[in-house]
Wavefront OBJ file of the C-alpha trace (Angstrom):
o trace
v -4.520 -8.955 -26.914
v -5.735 -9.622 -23.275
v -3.436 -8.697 -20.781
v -4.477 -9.833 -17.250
v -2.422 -9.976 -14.026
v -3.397 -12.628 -11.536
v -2.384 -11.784 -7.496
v -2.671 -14.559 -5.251
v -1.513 -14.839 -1.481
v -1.562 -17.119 1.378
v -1.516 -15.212 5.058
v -1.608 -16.170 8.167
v -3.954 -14.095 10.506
v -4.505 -14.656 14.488
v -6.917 -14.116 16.855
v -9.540 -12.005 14.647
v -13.339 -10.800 13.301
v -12.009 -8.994 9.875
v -15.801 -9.311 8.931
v -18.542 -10.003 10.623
v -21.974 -11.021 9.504
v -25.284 -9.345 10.751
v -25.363 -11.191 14.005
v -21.444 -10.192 14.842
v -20.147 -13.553 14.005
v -17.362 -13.883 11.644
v -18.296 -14.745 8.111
v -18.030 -18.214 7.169
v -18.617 -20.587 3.759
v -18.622 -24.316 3.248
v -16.192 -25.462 0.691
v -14.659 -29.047 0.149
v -17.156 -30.261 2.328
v -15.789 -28.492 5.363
v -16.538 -25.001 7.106
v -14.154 -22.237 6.658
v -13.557 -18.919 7.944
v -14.256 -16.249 4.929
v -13.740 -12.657 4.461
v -15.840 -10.709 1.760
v -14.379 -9.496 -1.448
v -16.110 -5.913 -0.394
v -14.215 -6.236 2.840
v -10.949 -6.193 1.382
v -11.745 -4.450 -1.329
v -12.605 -1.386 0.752
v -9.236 -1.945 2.729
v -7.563 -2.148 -0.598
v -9.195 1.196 -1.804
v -8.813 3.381 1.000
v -5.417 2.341 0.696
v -4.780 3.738 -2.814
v -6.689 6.291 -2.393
v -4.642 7.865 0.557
v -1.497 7.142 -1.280
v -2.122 8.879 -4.361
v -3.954 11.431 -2.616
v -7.399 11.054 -4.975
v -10.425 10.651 -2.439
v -13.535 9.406 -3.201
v -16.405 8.900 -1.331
v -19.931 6.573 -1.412
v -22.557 8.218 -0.082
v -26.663 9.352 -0.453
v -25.768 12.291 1.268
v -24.698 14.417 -1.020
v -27.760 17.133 -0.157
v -26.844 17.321 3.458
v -23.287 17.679 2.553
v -23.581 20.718 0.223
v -26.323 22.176 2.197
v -23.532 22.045 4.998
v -20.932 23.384 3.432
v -23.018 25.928 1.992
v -24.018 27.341 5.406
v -20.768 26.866 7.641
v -18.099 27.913 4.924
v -20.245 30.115 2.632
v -22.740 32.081 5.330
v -25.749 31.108 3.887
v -28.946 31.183 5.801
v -29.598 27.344 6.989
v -33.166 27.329 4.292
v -31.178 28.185 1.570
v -28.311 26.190 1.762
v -30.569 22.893 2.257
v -32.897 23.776 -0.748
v -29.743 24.322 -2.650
v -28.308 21.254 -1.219
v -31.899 19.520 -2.077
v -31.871 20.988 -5.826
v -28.682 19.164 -6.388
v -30.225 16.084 -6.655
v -34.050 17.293 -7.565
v -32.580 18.804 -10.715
v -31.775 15.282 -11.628
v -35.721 14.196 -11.598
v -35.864 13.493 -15.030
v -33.135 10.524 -14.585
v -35.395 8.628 -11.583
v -32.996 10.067 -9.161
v -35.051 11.555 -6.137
v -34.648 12.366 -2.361
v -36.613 10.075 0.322
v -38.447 11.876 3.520
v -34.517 12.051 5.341
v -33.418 14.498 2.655
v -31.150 11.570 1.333
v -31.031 10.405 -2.642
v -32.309 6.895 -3.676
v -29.210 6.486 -5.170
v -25.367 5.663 -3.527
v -23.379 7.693 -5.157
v -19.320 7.093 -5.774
v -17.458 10.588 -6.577
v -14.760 12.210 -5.951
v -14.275 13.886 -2.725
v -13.201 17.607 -4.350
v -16.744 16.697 -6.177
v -18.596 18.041 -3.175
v -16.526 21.829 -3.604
v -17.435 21.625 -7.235
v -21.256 20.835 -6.646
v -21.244 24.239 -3.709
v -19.312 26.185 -6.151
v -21.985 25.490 -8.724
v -24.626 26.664 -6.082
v -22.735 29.559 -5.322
v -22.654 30.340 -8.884
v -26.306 30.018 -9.295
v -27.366 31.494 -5.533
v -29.914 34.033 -7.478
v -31.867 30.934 -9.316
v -32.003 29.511 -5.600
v -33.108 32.356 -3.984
v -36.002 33.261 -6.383
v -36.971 29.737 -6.438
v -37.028 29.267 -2.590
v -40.299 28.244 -0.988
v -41.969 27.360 -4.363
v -44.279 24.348 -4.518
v -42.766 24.008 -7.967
v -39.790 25.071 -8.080
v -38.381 26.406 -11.302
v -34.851 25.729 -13.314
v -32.443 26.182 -9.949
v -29.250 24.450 -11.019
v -28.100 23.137 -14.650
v -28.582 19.020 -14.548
v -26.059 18.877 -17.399
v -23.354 20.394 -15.021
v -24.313 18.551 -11.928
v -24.073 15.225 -14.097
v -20.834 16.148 -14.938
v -19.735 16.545 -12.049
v -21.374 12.788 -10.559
v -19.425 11.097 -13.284
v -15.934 12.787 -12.435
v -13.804 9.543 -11.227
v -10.356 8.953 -9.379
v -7.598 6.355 -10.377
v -9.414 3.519 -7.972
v -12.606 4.511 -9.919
v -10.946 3.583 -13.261
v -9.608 0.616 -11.055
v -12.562 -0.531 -9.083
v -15.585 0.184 -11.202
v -18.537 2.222 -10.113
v -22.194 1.342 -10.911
v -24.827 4.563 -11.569
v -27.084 3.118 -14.043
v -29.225 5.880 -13.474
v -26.566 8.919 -15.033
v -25.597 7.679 -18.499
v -22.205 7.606 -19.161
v -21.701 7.422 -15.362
v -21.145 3.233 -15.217
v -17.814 2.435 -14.923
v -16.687 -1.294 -15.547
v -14.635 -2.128 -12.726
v -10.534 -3.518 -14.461
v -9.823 -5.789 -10.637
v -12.201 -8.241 -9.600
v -11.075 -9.483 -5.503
v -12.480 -13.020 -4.413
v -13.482 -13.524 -0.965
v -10.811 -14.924 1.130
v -11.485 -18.748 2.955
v -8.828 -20.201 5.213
v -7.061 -23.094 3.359
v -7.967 -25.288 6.511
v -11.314 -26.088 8.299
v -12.483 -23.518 10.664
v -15.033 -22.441 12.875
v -15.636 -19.107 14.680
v -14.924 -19.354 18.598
v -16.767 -17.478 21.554
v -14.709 -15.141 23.738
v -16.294 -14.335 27.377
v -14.949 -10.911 28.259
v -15.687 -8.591 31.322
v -14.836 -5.133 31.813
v -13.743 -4.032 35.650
v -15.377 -1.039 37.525
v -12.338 0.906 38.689
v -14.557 3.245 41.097
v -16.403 -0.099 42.861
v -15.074 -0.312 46.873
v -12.296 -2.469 47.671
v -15.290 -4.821 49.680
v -17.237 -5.058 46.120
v -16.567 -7.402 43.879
v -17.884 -8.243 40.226
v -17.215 -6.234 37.096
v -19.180 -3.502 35.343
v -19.798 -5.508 32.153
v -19.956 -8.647 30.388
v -20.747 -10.287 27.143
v -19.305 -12.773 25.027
v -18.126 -11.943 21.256
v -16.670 -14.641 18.407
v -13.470 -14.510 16.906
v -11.365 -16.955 14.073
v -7.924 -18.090 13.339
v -6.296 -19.429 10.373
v -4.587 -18.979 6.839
v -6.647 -17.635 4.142
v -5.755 -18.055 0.576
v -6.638 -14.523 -1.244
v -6.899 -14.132 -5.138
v -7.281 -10.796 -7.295
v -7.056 -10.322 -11.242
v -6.647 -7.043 -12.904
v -7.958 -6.888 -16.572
v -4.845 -4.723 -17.627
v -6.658 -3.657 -20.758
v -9.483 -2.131 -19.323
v -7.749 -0.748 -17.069
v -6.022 1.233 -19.983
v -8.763 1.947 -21.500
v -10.704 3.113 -18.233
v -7.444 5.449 -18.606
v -7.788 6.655 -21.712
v -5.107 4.750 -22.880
v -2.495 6.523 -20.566
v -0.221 3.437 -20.122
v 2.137 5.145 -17.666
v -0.721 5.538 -15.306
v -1.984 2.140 -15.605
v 1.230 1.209 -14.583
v 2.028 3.370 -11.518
v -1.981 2.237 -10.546
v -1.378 -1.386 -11.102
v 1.973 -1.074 -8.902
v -0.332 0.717 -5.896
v -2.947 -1.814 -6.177
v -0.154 -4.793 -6.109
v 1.233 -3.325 -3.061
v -2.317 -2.681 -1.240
v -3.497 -5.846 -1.805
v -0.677 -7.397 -0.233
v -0.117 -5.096 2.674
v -3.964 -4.100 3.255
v -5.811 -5.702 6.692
v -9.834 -5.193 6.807
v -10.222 -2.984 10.314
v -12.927 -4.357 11.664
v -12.483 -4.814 16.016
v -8.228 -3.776 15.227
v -8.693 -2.195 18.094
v -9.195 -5.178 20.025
v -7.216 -7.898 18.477
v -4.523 -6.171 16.319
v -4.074 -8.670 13.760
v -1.655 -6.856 11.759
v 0.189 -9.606 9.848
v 0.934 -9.748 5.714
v 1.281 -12.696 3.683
v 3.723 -15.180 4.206
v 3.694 -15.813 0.303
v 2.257 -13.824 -2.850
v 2.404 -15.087 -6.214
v 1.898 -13.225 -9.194
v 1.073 -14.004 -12.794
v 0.859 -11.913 -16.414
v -1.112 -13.965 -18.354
v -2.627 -13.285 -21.908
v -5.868 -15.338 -21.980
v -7.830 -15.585 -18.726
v -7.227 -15.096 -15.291
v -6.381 -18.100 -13.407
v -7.461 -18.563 -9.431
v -5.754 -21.478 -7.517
v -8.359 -21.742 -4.869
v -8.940 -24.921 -6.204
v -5.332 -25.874 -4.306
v -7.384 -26.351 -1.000
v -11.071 -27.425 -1.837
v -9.254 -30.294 -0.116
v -8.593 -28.927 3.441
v -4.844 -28.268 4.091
v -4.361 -30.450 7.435
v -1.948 -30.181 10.028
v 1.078 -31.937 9.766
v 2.599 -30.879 13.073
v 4.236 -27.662 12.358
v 0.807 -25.528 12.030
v -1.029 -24.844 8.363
v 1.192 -21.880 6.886
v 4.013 -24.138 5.430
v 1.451 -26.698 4.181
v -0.840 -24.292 2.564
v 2.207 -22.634 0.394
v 3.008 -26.633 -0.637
v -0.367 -27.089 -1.919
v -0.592 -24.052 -3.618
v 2.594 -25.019 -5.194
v 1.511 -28.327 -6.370
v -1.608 -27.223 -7.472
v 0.427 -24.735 -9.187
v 2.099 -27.799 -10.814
v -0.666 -29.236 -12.278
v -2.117 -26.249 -13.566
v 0.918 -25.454 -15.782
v 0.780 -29.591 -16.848
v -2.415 -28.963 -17.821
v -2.124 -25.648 -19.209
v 1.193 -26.385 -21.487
v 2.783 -23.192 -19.503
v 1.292 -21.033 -22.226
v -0.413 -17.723 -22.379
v 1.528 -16.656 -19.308
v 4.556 -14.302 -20.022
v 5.317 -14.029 -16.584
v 4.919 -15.705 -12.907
v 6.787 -15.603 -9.979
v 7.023 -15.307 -6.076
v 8.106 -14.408 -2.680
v 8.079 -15.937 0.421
v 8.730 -15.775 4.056
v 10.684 -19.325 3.780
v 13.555 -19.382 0.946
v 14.336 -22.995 1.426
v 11.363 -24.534 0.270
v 10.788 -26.109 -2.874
v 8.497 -23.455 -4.869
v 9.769 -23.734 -8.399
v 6.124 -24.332 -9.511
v 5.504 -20.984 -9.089
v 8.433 -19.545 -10.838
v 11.318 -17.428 -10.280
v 11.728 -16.262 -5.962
v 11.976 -12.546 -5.446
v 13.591 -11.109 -1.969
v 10.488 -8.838 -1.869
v 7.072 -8.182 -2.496
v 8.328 -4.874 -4.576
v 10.796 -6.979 -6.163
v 8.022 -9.272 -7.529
v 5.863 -6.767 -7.988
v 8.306 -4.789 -10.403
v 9.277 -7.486 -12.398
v 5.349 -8.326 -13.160
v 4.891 -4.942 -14.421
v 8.033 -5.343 -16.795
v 6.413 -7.958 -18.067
v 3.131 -6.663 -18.473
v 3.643 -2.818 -18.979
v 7.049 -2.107 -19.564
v 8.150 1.126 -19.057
v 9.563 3.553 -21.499
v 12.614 2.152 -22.857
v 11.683 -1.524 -21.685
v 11.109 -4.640 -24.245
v 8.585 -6.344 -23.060
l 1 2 3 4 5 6 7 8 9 10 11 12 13 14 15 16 17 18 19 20 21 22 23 24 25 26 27 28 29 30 31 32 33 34 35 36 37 38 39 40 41 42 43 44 45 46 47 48 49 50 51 52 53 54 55 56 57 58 59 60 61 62 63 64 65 66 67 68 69 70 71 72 73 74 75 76 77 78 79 80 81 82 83 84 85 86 87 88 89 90 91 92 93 94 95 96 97 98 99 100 101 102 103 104 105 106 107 108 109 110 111 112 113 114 115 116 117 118 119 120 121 122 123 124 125 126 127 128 129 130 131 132 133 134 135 136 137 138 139 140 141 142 143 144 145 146 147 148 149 150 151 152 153 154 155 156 157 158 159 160 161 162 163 164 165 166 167 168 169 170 171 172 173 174 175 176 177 178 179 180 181 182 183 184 185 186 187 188 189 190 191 192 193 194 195 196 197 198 199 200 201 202 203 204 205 206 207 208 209 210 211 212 213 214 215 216 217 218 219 220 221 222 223 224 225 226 227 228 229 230 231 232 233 234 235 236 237 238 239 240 241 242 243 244 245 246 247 248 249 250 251 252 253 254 255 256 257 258 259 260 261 262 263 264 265 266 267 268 269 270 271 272 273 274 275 276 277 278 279 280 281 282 283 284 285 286 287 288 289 290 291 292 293 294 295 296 297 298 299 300 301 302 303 304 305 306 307 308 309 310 311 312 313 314 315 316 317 318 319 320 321 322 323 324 325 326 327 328 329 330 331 332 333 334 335 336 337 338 339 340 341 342 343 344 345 346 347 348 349 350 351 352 353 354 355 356 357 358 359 360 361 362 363 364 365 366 367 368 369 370 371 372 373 374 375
């Protein structure tokens, strides 16, 4: 049986670019007939990643530069003359030829790898291990057989928890694809919203007392508003990206609950620190298909005088409403919520939790319960 759990949240963010476009401008979309701030699903995703990945403690990394990298480590760590260590770092990928995989004129593969970060000692290891192939190979036209290509695959399609999670595409190393369990929506304000210009100038301390004028200007855009975010984890494939180890699916499903609540894209935090979390999250184990509720505000949420926080958690609530009308309230074990505001009238959305951990806890009961547990 399917086994999905649907993550929703409303959150209010401030004075902000979480994502900009390629002219600096925050990213925007058109829906319901009106403009709204967005935020990419890759934004947030990477947020949410990074996040899990320093709290279990399993790097990974995306990167064409896995040559330079060895040859690096190769020559600062290891002591190996700066030619060898960058053909070695070079054969790491030329031993993989025979897949299409290739290096362009910067020394850089044509493909973006995602590996574990302990990959790269494996892959200089392996080097080390085969130094004498390197050395009588070095300067050759045609090289011969440097490194084993069965060994370096192995170690490309290695993968960390978030892997399993997230999904990594390598259609070029069988048995390297690895269909993704979470799928993240981009994030739209519930409202209308349009990026605004800021006109900033930076002051010369070291100009004269008689000087006046500042060392810099420009002008940069920003956005407000409350975005309405929605993720669904495919709790299946996730076990199965596992190899059925349900107690890790669990503790993973708990850490990506958590990050995609507390997570905050970085982009210009430096600047605007717009460190807030969501004001509700709503979560749902259902058995059939995931269900988004960004339907709630293809109708712009409007302000009724006390901002659009409040009103945005009513409409999601309604919508909510009609959903489960329409729906019969099957094929959903589980739903619930918590909020910043206990008073209001959320019942549409199930039983209220004091916390996000709370809520979070009880989903996974529901979903995978632990050891012990009926579900």
């Amino acid at each position: 049986m399917a086994l999905y759990l649907d993550l929703n949240a409303t959150q209010s963010v401030p004075v902000a670019n979480l994502n900009r476009d390629d002219l600096g401008s925050p990213k925007t979309v058109r829906y319901g007939n009106a403009d709204r701030i967005r935020v990419s699903s890759q934004s947030w995703k990477r947020a949410i990643r990074h996040g899990i990945e320093t709290e279990l403690g399993e790097k990974a990394v995306r990167t064409r530069l896995i040559p330079t990298k060895v040859g690096e480590a190769l020559e600062t760590k290891e002591g190996w003359p700066a030619e060898l260590a960058a053909f070695a770092g070079a054969q790491v990928i030329t031993c993989l030829a025979k897949k299409g995989i290739t290096l362009d004129k910067n020394g850089r593969s044509s493909v973006l790898f995602f590996l574990p970060e302990n990959g790269l000692s494996e892959l200089v290891s392996l080097c080390i291990e085969h130094r004498e192939a390197l050395e009588s190979n070095l300067g050759k036209k045609k090289p011969g057989k440097t490194l084993p290509p069965e060994e370096v695959e192995a170690i490309l399609k290695t993968r960390t928890a978030s892997i399993s999670l997230l999904g990594r595409m390598l259609a070029d190393l069988p048995g390297a694809n690895v269909d993704g369990a979470a799928q993240v929506a981009h994030a739209f304000t519930t409202h209308a919203a349009e990026p605004q210009r800021d006109y900033f100038t930076a002051v010369d301390d070291w100009l004269g007392e008689a000087e006046t004028g500042s060392g810099h200007l420009n002008t940069s855009e920003f956005s407000a508003g409350v975005f309405y975010r929605f993720a669904t984890v495919n709790i299946a494939d996730l076990v199965h990206n596992l190899d059925g180890d349900r107690k890790t699916a669990r503790s993973l499903l708990a850490v990506f609950a958590e990050h995609f609540l507390m997570s905050l894209p970085q982009a210009k935090k430096n600047s605007t620190a717009p460190h807030t979390i969501p004001d509700l999250a709503y979560l749902a184990v259902r058995t059939q298909r995931p269900l988004s509720l960004a339907a709630a505000f293809e109708t712009p949420v409007r302000d009724t005088g006390g901002g659009f926080s409040a009103t945005s958690r009513a409409a999601l609530a309604n919508h909510a409403a009609s959903i489960n009308r329409l729906t019969g309230d099957r094929h959903r074990p589980f739903h619930g919520y918590a909020c910043v505001d206990d008073t209001a009238d959320l019942t549409a959305l199930g039983r209220s939790h004091a916390s996000f951990y709370d809520l979070i806890d009880a989903a996974l009961d529901a979903a995978l319960p632990s050891d012990g547990q009926q579900k």
